[in-house]
N, C-alpha and C positions, 0 to 999 in steps of 0.2 A: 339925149333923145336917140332914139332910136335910129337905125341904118336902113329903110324904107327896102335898098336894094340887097339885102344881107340874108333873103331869104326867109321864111313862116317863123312867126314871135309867138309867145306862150301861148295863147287861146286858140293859135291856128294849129300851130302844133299837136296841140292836143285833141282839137277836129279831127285832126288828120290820123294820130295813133286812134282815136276809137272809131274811127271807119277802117283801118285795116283791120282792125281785132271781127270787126263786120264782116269785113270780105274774107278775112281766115275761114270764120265761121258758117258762111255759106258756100266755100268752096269746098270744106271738110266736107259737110253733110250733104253735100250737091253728089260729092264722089262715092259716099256710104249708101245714099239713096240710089243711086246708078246701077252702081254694083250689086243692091240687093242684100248689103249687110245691114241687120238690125245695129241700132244706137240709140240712145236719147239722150240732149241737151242736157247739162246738169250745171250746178255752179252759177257763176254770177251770169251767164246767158239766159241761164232758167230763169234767176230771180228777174232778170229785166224783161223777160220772155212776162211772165206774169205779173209783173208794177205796171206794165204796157198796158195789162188790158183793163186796170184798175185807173189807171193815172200817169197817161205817157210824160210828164213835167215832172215824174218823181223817179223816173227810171237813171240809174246810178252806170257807170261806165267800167267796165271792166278788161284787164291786161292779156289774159289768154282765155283759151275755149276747153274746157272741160266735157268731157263724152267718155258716157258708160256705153259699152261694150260687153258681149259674155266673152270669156276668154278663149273658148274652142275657135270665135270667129276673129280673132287677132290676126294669123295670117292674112284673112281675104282682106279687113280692115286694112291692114299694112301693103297690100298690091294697090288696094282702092286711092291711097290714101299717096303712095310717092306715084302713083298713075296721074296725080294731081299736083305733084310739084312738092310735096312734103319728105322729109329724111327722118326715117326712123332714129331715132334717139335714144338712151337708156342715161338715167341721172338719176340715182342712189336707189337703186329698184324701181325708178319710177318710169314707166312705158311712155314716152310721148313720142310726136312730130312735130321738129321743128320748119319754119317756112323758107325751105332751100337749104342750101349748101353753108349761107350765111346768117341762118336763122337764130334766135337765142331761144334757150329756154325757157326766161320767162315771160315769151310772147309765141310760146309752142301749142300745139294741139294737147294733150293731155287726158291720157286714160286710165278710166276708174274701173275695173272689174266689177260688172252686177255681178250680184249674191255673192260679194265676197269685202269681207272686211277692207277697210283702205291702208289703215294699219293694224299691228298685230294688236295696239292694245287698246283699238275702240271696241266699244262695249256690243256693237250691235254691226253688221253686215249692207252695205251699201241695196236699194232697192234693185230687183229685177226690172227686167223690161217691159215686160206685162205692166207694169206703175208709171207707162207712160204713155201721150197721147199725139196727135198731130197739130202742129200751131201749121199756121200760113206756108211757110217758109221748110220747116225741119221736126222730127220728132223730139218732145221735149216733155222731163220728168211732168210725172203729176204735182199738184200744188202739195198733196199731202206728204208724194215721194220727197221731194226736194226739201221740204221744212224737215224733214225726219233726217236728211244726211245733214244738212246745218246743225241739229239739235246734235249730231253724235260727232260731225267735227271742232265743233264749240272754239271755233280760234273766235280771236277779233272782228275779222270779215266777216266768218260766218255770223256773228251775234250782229254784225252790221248790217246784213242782207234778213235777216228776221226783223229785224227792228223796218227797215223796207218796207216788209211786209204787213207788219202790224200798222206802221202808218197809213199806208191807203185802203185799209180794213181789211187786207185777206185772212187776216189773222184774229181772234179775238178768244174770248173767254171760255167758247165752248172747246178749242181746243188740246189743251193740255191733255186732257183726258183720253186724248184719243192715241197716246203715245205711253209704251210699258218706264218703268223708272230706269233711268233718270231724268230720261229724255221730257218729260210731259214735268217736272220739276224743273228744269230750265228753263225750259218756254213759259213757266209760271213766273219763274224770278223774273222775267223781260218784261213781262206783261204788269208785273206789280212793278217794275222798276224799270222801264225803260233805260233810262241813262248808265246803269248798273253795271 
């Protein structure tokens, strides 16, 4: 049995990690909005940013906060950004901010260059900013921007957060078409084959 006095057990704990990944994320974009630097939400924020307004009981929990950026505005991002208690970071060419001094990386801010590829060898260049809109809270990819960076990241996750998507319908068959190859090819396999 359990130690009552031993401190948060599994489901509390993990309350607790996805309200910090919250409060990262609204203190990022609180200090981006402040400041006057454009960004928009991308990543697993997006995808719950959008299953929320479809089906908040289907919205899935996610480790860090992913934010596009255009790269000329990196500096002010990065004044904005430890202005707010965050430490610029750099981990295998990857730009993030961790949260403090004691942060880790894979629970950092994390920045994706709009109009520019994420790696050298995906096929297609991450959406600009113009591809996104205002939710309640923070600017965040359009639904079309965001399925089109899943479609050209193609991990696991990514096919995990389409599949999200496709179950509370933001996704369906007219789709595909709307994306050049390979990308609208992928999203077809999902669609013919969810579990795939």
């Amino acid at each position: 049995m359990a130690d009552a006095t031993a401190g948060p057990i599994g489901w509390e704990r993990a309350l607790m990690a996805a309200e910090k990944v919250k409060e990262r994320l609204r203190r990022a974009t609180k200090a981006l909005d402040d400041a006057g630097v454009p960004y928009a939400v991308a990543g697993g924020n997006a995808v719950a940013e959008w299953v929320a307004r479809a089906d908040e009981g289907a919205v899935r929990n996610t480790r860090d906060v992913d934010l596009l950026v255009r790269r000329a505005d990196l500096p002010a991002a990065r004044s904005a950004l430890e202005a707010a208690g965050f430490v610029y970071y750099q981990l295998l060419d990857v730009d993030m901010f961790i949260d403090g001094p004691q942060g880790r990386p894979s629970e950092a801010v994390h920045i994706l260059f709009a109009g520019e590829k994420v790696r050298p060898d995906y096929e297609h260049t991450s959406p600009d900013l113009d591809e996104s809109e205002r939710a309640a809270e923070f600017q965040v990819a359009t639904l079309p921007a965001l399925i089109k960076m899943k479609l050209i990241a193609w991990r696991d996750k990514d096919r995990t957060h389409l599949r999200d998507l496709i179950g509370v319908g933001l996704i369906d068959a007219t789709w595909p078409s709307r994306f050049p190859p390979p990308l609208g090819e992928r999203l077809q396999q999902l669609l013919d084959d969810p579990n795939g």
